[in-house]
Structures are given as structure tokens and as C-alpha cells.
C-alpha positions in Angstrom: 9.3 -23.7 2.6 7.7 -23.6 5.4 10.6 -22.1 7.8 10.9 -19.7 4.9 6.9 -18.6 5.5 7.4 -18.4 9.5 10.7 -16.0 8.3 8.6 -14.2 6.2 5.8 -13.4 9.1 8.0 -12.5 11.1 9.5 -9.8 8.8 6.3 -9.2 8.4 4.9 -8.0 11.4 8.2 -6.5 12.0 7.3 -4.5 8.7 3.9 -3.5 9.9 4.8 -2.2 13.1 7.1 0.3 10.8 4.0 1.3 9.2 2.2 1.8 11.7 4.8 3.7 13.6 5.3 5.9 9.9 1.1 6.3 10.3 2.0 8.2 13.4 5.3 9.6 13.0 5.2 11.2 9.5 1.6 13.0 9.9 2.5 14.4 13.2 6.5 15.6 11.7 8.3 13.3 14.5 11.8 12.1 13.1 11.8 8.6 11.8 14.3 7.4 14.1 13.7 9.5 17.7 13.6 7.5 20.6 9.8 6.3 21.0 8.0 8.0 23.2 4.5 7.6 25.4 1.5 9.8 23.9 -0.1 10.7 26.9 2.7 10.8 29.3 6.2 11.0 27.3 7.9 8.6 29.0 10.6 7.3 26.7 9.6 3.5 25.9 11.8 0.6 26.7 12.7 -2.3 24.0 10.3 -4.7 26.0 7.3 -2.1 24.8 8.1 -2.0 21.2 8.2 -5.7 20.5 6.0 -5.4 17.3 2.7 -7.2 18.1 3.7 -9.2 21.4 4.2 -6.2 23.1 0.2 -5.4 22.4 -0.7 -8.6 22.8 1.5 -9.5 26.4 0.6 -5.7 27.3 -3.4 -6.6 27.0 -3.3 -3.3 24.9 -2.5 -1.0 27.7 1.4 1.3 28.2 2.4 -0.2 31.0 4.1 3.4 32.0 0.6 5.0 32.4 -1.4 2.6 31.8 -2.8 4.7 28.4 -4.6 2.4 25.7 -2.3 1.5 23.0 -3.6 2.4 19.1 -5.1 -0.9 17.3 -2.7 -0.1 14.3 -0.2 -1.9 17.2 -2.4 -4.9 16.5 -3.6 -4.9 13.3 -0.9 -3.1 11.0 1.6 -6.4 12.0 -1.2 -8.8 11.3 -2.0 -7.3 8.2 2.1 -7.1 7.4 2.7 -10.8 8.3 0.0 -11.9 5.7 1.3 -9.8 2.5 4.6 -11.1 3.2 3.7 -14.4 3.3 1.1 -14.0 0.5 3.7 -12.8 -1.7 6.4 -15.7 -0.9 3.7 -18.2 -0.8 3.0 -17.1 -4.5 5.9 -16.2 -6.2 9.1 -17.4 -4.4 9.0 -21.0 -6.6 9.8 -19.2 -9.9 10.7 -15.7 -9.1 12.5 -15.5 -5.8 13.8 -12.2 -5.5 10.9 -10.8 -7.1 8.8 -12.5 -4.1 10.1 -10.4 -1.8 10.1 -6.9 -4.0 6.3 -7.6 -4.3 6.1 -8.2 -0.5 8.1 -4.8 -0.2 5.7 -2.9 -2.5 2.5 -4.1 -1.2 3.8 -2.9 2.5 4.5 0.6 1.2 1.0 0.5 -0.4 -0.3 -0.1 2.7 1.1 2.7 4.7 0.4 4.9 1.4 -3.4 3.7 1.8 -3.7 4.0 5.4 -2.0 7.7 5.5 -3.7 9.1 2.3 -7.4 7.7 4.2 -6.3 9.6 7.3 -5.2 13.1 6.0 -5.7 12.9 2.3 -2.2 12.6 2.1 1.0 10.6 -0.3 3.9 11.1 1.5 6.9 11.1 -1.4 9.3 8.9 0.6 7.0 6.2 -0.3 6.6 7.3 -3.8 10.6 7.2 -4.1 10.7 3.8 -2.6 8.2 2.4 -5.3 10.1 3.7 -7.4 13.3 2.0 -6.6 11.6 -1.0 -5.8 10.1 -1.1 -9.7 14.2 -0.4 -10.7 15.6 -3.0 -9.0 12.5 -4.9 -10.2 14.1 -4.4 -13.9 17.4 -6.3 -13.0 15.8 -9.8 -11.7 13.2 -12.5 -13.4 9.5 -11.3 -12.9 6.5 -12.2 -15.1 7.5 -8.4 -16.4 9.7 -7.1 -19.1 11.1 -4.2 -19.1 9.2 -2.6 -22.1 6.1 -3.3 -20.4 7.0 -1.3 -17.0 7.8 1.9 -19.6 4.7 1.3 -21.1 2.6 0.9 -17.7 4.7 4.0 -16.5 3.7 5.5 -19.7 -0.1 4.7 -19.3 0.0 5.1 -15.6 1.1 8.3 -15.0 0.0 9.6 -18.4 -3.3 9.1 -18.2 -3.6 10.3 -14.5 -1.5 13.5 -15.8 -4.4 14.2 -18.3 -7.3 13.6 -16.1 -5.7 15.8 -13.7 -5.5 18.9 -16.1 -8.4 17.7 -17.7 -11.0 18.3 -14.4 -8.7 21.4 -13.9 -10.0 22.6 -16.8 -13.7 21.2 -16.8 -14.1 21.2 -13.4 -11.9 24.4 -12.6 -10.6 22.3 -9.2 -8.5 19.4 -9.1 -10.4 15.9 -9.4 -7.2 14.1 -8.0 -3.7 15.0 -6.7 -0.3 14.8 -8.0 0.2 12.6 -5.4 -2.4 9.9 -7.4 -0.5 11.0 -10.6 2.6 10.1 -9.1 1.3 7.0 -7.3 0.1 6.0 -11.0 3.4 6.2 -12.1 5.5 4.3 -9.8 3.0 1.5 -9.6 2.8 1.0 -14.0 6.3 0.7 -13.6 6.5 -2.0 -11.3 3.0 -3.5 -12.7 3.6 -3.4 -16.1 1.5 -2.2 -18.8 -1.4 -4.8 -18.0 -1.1 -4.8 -14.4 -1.9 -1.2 -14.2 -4.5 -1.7 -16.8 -6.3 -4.5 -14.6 -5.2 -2.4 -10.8 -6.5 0.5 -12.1 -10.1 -1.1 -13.2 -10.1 -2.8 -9.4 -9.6 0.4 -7.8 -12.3 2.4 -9.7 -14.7 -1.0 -9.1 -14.3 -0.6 -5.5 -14.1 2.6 -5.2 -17.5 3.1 -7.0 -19.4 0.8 -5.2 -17.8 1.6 -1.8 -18.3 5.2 -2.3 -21.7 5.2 -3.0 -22.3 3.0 0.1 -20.7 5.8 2.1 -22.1 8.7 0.8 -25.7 7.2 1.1 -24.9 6.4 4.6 -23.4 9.8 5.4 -26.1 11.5 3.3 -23.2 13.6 1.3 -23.5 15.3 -1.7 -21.6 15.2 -4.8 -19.1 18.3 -3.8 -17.4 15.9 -0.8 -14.8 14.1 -1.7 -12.7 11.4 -0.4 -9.2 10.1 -1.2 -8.6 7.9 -4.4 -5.2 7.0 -3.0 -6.4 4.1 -0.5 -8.7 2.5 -3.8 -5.9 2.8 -5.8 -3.2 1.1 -3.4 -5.3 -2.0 -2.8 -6.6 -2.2 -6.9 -2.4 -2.0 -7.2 -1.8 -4.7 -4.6 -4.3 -7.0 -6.0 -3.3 -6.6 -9.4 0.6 -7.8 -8.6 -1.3 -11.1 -7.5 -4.0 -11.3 -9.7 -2.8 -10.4 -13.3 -2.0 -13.4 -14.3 -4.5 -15.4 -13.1 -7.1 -12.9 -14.6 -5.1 -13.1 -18.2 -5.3 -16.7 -18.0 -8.9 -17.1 -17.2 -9.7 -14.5 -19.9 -7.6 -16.0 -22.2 -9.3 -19.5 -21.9 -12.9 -18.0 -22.1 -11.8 -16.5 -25.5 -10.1 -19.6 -26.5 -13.0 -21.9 -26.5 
């Protein structure tokens, strides 16, 4: 197990250095798979300066073609990659192997999909296709999810979003979330579950109301600013692949005694 964890790191920063290059690339319309370039003074980079994190790290931060500082998504997007891959084989490789690593595969997606959407208020729809094939193939192996409860979490997801979006059109007469969330909604109830979602979406709107009204007291904005749901509801999502069970168990031994 523990050679499988160091594999899994490993992927994992590997994983996060894609998303932080995608944080980059997509925003800015550079292809996927052009040659990597310096920012400041577009010198193609050699393989020794895209070594995801040890390339920061041996580098002190610094392009050693120009000497420009590196972004900290270089150092902090791996880190944050190694840990969900390991978090997610650490917690469900015993019983549901395969599944382990679809989580770990999901949870990465939501993190680029959280840390684009923050940026520009933006879901790109590769990463709503890959969800979505990740929730498919999520059909085929064991999980602690049937397949009527992803239909039914799709279902709830994505319909309930879809009415709360025409719903502020109409009220509001201005959109109180994106198709993007809608979509987002979607892809995770299928993957989630019917109680997954349930308990990811009641995370999300948690932190999101707390952490919003934090910000706007400290930025002194009114009620007409608005910030993107996207990032609340891509960590309530991540946390609710590890925590739904442990939350169902806990809730159903309070009401059992």
C-alpha cells in the first residue's frame, strides 16, 4: 500500500501541474499541447523546466532563461494534486479500487473547474464532458453508488439548478447562476448519487454563505456584486465523494439511539 500511495503522489503532482498549466493555457486560448513557452521572454522551455514541482522547487521559483518569477500555481496546484490522489486511494482503494482512482480523477477536474471559474467566472465544457465520462464509466465498476441513484442525483442536480436558473430569470429578471453551475450540477449528481449531491450541495451553500459574507464585509460590497458559485460548489462536491458516507452513518446512529 504504501508504494501504491508514493505512485499515487506522484501522479498526483504530475496531475496538478496539468491544472495548473490548463489555469493558464485555456483562459488565455493557447493550444493544450503547444510547446511551453516563457511569459515574459518566449523562450521555448526545456524538459528540465517543466519537471512538475521539482522544477519550482530546484529553480528557487525563478525561469532560469530570464530569470522571471515562476506562478505559485507551479508550487501549490502539484501539492494540492498529490494530496487528492492520495486521499482518494488512501480511502477507497481497499473496497472499491477502480473507483479510487475515478474519485481521484474527478476531484482534480474540480479543482481546475474551481480555480478557473474563481479567476474569470468561467466553466470550461471540456471539464464538464470529462465529469461526465468519468460518472459513465463510474456506472460499470463497484462504488458505494447504484446506478438508479446517479439518475436520480442527475435528475435532482441539474433539475433543480435548471429551475432556480429560470426561476431568478424570471424574479430577478438577470441570471442568479450560469448554465455552467447547471451543468456542473449535473455531471456531479451523476457521479455523486442522489445523496451525495444532496449532502455537496448543502456544503457548498454552507461555505459559501459564511465565506461570502466575510468577503463582502471586508470589501464593503453591496448586494448587486456577485461572485462565482462554481469554486463553492466544486469543493461542497469534492467533499461530499469522501464524506457521504461517513455523514449517513453518523446521522443514522444519532437517529438510532
Amino acid at each position: 500500500m504504501t508504494v501504491l500511495i508514493i505512485i499515487c503522489a506522484v501522479l498526483g503532482i504530475i496531475c496538478g501541474e496539468l491544472v495548473a498549466s490548463a489555469y493558464y493555457r485555456i483562459p488565455a486560448g493557447i493550444k493544450t499541447f503547444s510547446a511551453p513557452k516563457c511569459k515574459k521572454c518566449g523562450k521555448k522551455l526545456s524538459a528540465a523546466d517543466c519537471i512538475p514541482l521539482f522544477s519550482y522547487i530546484f529553480s528557487g521559483g525563478k525561469m532560469r532563461c530570464c530569470g522571471e518569477r515562476m506562478s505559485k500555481t507551479r508550487l501549490y496546484f502539484p501539492l494540492v494534486g498529490a494530496l487528492i490522489w492520495t486521499v482518494s486511494v488512501a480511502v477507497f482503494y481497499g473496497e472499491y479500487p477502480v473507483y479510487s482512482f475515478l474519485c481521484a480523477i474527478a476531484v482534480t477536474m474540480l479543482f481546475a473547474v474551481a480555480a478557473i471559474d474563481f479567476s474569470h467566472q468561467w466553466i470550461p465544457d471540456r471539464f464538464q464532458i470529462g465529469l461526465l465520462a468519468v460518472s459513465i464509466i463510474a456506472c460499470f465498476v463497484k462504488s458505494p453508488q447504484t446506478l438508479t441513484e446517479r439518475l436520480i442525483g442527475a435528475g435532482a442536480g441539474g433539475g433543480f439548478f435548471l429551475a432556480t436558473y429560470f426561476i431568478s430569470l424570471w424574479m430577478l429578471k438577470r441570471e442568479g447562476l450560469g448554465m455552467g453551475d447547471v451543468k456542473l450540477a449535473f455531471v456531479c449528481g451523476a457521479f455523486l448519487g442522489w445523496k451525495g449531491i444532496l449532502i455537496g450541495l448543502i456544503l457548498a451553500s454552507v461555505s459559501a454563505s459564511i465565506i461570502l459574507i466575510v468577503l463582502r464585509r471586508k470589501n464593503g460590497d453591496g448586494k448587486e456584486t456577485e461572485y462565482p458559485f462554481a469554486p463553492f460548489l466544486s469543493v461542497g462536491f469534492s467533499l461530499a465523494i469522501f464524506l457521504t458516507e461517513p455523514i449517513l452513518s453518523l446521522y443514522s446512529s444519532i437517529i438510532n439511539h
